[in-house]
C-alpha positions as CSV (number, residue, x, y, z in Angstrom):
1,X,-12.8,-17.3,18.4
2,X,-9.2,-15.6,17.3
3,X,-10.3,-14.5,14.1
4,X,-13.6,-13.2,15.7
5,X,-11.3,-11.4,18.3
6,X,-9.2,-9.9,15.2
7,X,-12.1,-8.8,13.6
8,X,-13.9,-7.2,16.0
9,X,-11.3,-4.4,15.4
10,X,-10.7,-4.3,11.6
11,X,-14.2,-4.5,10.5
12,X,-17.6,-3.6,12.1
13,X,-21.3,-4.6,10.2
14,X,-21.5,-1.0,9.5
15,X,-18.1,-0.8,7.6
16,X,-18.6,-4.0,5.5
17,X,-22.4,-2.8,4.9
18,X,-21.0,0.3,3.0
19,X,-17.9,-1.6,1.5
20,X,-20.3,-4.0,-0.5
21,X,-22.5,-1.2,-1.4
22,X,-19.4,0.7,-2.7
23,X,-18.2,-2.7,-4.4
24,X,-21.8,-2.8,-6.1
25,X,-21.4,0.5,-7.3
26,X,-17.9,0.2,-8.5
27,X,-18.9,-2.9,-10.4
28,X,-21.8,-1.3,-12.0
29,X,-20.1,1.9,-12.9
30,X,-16.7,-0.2,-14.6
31,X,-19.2,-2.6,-16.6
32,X,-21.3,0.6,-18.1
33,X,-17.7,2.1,-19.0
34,X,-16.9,-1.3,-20.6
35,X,-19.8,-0.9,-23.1
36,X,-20.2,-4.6,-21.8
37,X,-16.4,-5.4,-24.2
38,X,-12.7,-5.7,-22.9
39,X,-11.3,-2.2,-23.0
40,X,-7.6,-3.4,-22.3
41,X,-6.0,-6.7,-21.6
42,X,-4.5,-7.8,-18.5
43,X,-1.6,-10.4,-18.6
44,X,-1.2,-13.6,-16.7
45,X,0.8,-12.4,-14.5
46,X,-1.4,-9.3,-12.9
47,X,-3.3,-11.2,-11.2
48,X,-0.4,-12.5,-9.2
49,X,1.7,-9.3,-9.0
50,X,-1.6,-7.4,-8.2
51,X,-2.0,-9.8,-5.2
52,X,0.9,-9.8,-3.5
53,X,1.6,-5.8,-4.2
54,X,-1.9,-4.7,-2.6
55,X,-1.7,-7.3,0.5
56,X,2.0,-7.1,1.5
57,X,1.4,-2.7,1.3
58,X,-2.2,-3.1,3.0
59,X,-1.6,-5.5,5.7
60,X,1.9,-3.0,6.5
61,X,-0.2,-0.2,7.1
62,X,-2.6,-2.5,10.1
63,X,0.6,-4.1,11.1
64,X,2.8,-1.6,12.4
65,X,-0.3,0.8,13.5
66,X,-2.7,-2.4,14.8
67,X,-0.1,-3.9,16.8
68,X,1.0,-1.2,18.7
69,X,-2.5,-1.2,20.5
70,X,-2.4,-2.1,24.2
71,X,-5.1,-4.2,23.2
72,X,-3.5,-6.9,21.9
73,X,-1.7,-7.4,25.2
74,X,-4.8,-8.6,26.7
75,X,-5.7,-10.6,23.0
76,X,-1.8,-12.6,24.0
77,X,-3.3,-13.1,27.4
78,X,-6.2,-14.9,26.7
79,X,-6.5,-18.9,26.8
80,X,-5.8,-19.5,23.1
81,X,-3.2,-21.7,21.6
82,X,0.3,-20.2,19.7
83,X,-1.4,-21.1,16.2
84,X,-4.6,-20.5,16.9
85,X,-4.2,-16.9,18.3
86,X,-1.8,-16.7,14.6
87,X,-4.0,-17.9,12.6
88,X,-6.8,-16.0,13.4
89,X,-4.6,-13.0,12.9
90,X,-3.8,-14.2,9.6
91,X,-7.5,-15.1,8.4
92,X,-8.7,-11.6,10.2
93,X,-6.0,-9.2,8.0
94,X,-6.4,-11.4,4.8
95,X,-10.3,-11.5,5.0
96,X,-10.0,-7.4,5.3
97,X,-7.4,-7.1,3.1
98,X,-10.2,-9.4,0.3
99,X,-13.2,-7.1,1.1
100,X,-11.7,-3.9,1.4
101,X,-9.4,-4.2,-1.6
102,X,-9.2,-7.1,-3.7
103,X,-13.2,-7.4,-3.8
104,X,-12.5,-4.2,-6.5
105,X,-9.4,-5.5,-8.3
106,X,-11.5,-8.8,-8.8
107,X,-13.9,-7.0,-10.6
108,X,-12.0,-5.1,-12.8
109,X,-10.1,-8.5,-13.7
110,X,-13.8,-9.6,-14.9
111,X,-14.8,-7.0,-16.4
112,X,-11.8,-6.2,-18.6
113,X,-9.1,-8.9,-18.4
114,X,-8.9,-12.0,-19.6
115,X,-7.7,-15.8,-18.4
116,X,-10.2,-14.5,-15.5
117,X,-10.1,-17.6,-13.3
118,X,-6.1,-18.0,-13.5
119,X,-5.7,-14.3,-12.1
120,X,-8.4,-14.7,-9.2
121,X,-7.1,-17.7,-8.3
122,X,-3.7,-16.5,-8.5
123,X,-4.6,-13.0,-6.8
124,X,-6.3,-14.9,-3.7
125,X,-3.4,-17.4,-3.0
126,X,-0.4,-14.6,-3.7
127,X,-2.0,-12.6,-1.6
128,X,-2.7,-15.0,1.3
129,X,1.2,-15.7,1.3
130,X,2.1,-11.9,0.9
131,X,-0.1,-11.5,4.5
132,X,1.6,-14.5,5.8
133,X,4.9,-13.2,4.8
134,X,4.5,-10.0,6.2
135,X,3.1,-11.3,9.9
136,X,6.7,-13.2,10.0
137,X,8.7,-10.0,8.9
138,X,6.9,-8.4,12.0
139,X,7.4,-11.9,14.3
140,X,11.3,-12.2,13.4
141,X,11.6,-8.3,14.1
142,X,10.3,-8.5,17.5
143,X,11.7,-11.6,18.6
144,X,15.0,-10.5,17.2
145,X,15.6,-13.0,14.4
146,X,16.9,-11.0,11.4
147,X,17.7,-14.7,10.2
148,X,13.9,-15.2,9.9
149,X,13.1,-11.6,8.9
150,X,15.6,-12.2,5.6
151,X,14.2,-15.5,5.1
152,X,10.7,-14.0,4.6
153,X,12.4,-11.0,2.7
154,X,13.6,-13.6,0.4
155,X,10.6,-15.5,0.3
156,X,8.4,-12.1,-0.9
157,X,11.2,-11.4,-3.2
158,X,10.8,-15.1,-5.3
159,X,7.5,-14.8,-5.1
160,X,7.3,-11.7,-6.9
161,X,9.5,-13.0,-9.4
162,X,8.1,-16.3,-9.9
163,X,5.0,-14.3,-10.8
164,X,6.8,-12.7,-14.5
165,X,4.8,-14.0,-17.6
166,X,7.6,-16.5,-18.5
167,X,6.7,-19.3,-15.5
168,X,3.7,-21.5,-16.4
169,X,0.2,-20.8,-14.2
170,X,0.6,-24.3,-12.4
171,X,3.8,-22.9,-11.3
172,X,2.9,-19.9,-10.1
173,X,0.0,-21.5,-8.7
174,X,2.3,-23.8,-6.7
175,X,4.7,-21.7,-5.6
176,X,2.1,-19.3,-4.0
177,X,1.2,-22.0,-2.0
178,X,4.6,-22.9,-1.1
179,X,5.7,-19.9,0.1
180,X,2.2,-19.4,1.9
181,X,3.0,-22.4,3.6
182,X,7.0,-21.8,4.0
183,X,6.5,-18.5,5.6
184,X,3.9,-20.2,8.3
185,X,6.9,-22.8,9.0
186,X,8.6,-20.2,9.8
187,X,6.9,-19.1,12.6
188,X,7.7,-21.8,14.8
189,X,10.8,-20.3,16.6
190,X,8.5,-16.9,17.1
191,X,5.9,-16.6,20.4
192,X,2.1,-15.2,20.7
193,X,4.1,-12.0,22.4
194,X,6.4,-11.3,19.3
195,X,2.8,-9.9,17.7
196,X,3.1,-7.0,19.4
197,X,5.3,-4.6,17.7
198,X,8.5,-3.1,19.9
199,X,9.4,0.8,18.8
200,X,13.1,0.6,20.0
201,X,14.7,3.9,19.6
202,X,18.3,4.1,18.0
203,X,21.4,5.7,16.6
204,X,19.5,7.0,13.7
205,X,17.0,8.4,16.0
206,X,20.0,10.8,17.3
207,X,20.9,11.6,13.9
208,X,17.6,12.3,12.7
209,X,17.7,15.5,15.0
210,X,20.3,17.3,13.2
211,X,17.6,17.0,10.1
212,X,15.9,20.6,10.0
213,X,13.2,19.7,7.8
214,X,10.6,18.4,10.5
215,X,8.3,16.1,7.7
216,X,11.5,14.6,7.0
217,X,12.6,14.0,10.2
218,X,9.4,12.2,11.2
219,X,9.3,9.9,8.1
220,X,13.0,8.7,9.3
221,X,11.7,8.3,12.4
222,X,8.6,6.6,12.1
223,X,8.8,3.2,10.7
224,X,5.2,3.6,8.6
225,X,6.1,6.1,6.7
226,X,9.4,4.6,5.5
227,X,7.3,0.9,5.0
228,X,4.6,2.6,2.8
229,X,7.4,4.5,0.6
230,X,9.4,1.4,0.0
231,X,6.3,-0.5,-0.8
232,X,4.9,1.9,-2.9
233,X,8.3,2.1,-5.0
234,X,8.2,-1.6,-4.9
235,X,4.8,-1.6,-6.6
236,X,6.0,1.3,-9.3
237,X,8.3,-1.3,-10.2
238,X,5.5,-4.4,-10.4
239,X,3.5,-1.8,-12.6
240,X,6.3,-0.4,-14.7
241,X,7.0,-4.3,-15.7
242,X,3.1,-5.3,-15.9
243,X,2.3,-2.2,-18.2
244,X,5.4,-2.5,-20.8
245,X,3.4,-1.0,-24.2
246,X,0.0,-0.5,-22.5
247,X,-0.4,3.4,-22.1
248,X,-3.7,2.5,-19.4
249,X,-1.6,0.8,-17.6
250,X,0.9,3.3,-17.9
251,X,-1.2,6.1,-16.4
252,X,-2.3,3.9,-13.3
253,X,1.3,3.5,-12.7
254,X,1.5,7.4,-12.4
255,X,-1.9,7.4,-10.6
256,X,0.1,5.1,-7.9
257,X,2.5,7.3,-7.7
258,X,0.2,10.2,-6.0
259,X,-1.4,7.8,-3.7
260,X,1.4,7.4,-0.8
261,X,-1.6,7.9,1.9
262,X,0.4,8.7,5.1
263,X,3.3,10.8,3.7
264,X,-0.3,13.0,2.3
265,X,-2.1,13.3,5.5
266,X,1.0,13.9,7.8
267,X,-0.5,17.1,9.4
268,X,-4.0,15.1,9.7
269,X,-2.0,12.6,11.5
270,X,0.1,15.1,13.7
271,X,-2.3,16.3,16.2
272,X,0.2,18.3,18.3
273,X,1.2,20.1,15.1
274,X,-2.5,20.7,14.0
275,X,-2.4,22.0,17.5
276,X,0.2,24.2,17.0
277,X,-1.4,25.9,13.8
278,X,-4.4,26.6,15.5
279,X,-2.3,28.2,18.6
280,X,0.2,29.9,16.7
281,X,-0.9,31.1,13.2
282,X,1.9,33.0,12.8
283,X,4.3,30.0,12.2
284,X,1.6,28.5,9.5
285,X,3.8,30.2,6.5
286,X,7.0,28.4,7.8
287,X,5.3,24.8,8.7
288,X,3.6,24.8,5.0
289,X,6.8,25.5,3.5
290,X,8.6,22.9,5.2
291,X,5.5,20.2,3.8
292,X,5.6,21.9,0.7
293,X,9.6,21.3,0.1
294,X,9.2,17.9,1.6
295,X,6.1,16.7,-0.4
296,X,8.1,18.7,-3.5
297,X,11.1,16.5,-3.5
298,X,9.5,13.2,-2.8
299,X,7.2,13.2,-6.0
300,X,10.2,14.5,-7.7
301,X,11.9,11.4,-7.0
302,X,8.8,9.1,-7.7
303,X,7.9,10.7,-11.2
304,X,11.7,10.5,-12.2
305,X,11.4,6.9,-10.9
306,X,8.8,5.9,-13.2
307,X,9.9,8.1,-16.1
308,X,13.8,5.9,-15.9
309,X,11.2,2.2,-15.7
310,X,9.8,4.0,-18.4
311,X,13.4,4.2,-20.3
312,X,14.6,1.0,-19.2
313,X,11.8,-1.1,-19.6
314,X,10.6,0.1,-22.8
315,X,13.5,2.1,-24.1
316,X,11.4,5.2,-24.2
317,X,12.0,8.2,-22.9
318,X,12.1,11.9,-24.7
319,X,12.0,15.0,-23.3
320,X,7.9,15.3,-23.0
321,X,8.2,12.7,-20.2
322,X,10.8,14.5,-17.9
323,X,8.2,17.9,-18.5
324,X,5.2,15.5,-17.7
325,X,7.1,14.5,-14.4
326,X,7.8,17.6,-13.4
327,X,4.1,19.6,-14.1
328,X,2.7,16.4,-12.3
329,X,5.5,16.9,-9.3
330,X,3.7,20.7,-8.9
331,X,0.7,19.9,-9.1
332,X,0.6,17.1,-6.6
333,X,2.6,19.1,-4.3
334,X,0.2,22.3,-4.7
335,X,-2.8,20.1,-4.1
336,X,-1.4,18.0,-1.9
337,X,-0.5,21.4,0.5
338,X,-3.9,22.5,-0.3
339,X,-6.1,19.8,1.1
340,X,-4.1,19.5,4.1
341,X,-4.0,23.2,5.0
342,X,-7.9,23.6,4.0
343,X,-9.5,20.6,4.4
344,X,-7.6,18.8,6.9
345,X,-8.6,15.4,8.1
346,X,-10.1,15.1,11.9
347,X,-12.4,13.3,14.1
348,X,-10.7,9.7,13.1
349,X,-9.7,6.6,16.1
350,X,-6.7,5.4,14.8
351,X,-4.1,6.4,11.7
352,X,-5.7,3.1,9.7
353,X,-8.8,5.0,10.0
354,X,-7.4,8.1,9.2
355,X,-5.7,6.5,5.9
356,X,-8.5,4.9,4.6
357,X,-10.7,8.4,4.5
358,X,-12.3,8.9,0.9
359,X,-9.8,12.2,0.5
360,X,-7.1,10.0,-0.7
361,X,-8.4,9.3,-3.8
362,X,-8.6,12.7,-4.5
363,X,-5.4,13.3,-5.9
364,X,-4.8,10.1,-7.6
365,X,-8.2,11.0,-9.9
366,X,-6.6,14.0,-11.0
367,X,-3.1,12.3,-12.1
368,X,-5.4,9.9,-13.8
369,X,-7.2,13.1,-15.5
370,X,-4.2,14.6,-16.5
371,X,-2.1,12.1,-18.0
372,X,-5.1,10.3,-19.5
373,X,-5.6,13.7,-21.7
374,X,-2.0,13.7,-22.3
375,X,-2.6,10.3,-24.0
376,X,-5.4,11.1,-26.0
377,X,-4.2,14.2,-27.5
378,X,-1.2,12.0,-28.9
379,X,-3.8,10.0,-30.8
């Protein structure tokens, strides 16, 4: 009954209907591009990373927009026991989090990696304890436990490093469930009414004022937008590691790095400011400029991210790579500005809606394009 309660908010038959047409397609269109032959070789260790990268960013996005809802205040209510009413939110965001994400990473693990079984098996129990890990981040938050929220911290942290090529697959396997099953101990302490997440304004809310650039200022402020930057960072670094030599891999790290969703659709997601545009075009030149600047020095910062993994990891790093960063910083920042000024995002229920719209991948098809042709004119 809990997970059925969960559910009835993350997924409708509609939604799954076209996310297993869209898996169907995807599969069909990666084998045909496959030639029906491996194409690159994942490592052990993707699975795993893959896992716990894509759950623990996913799951942050329904977690601190989800749990806000007034909603789950009558969910609390109802006559269902502590673990009960946990666990179905557990199975509800995992089962998601398998269907509307990991049903595609599977299949491109079949089609083009190898050791297939080890890095399913180890993608589906990584991820299951990344989910787990991240509903006690959010339990030891709101019940005011940072005991519990650095225990989990810790928790995500070993398992991400327990995942490197040099530990053994029963290992890995092992500890996955381990700290699955750790992170659930750790609920105990926590109640049904810590799932519902507390915005509790402070001192750096009154500091955030004196910031003039108004993008910036709301990242600060909202606790989304700072979530989805650290985890996408966090997963530069999981990718920078995984791909080593491989150039493919290579260019999905910089295909990651144009995908921060809400940081992209931040005047989709403001509708007072969309209002204000409308109201008062004459303030559209300033406003754009502000998103421009803002967008302009984040991918700055993300593209000389991956160019120093780049150095560090591989020891390569010339002065094609800084130029690279810096064309792709324009052009995602052009395009970025683009979309949201001509083809903004509206009609959508929630921001996890709003997120998930198809105009997201956009962006991160044409970093693909671009440094994918920068690869194959060096051959």
């Amino acid at each position: 009954m809990a997970t059925k309660v969960f559910l009835r908010d993350f997924m409708t038959p509609k939604k799954i209907r076209n996310y297993l047409i869209a898996v169907v397609v995807f599969g069909g269109l990666i084998f045909s591009l496959s030639g029906g032959g491996e194409s690159f070789v994942l490592s052990d260790s993707a699975g795993g990373m893959i896992g716990i990268g894509i759950a623990f960013t996913s799951t942050a996005y329904v977690i601190y927009t989800y749990s806000t809802w007034d909603k789950i205040r009558l969910y609390v209510a109802l006559p269902i026991g502590k673990w009960k009413l946990l666990g179905g939110y557990f199975l509800a965001l995992w089962l998601c989090t398998l269907l509307q994400r990991m049903s595609f990473v599977i299949l491109v693990l079949a089609v083009f990696g190898k050791h297939v079984w080890e890095n399913v098996c180890l993608l589906l129990l990584s991820s299951g304890a990344a989910v787990l890990i991240n509903i006690g981040i959010l339990l030891g938050r709101n019940a005011k436990r940072r005991g519990l929220v650095f225990a989990n911290v810790a928790l995500l942290l070993l398992l991400l490093a327990l995942q490197l090529p040099c530990f053994a697959f029963r290992e890995k396997l092992l500890f996955s469930v381990s700290a699955g099953l750790a992170a659930a101990a750790l609920w105990i302490p926590c109640r049904e009414t810590d799932l519902i997440l507390r915005h509790q304004p402070g001192k750096t809310a009154c500091r955030n004022r004196r910031i003039v650039n108004y993008f910036l200022r709301t990242m600060l402020a909202e606790k989304i937008y700072m979530v989805n930057t650290v985890c996408i960072f966090a997963f530069l670094i999981v990718l920078c590691i995984a791909g080593r030599s491989n150039p493919i891999m290579w260019n999905v790290a910089w295909c990651v790095g144009a995908v921060n969703t809400p940081l992209l659709t931040m005047l989709s997601a403001d509708v007072w400011t969309s209002r204000q545009i409308v109201m008062l075009p004459g303030r559209n030149n300033n406003l754009y400029a502000q998103y421009a600047v803002f967008l302009g020095g984040y991918f700055v910062l993300v593209n000389l991210a991956l160019v120093l993994g780049r150095y560090l990891i591989v020891g390569e790093a010339g002065i094609s790579d800084f130029l690279m960063a810096a064309i792709l910083a324009a052009v995602e920042t052009g395009a970025a500005v683009f979309m949201e000024k001509n083809g903004r995002i509206t009609g959508w229920q929630t921001k996890q809606e709003l997120w998930k719209n198809p105009r997201k991948y956009v962006l991160p098809l044409i970093i693909f394009a671009l440094v994918s042709v920068r690869y194959l004119l060096r051959l």
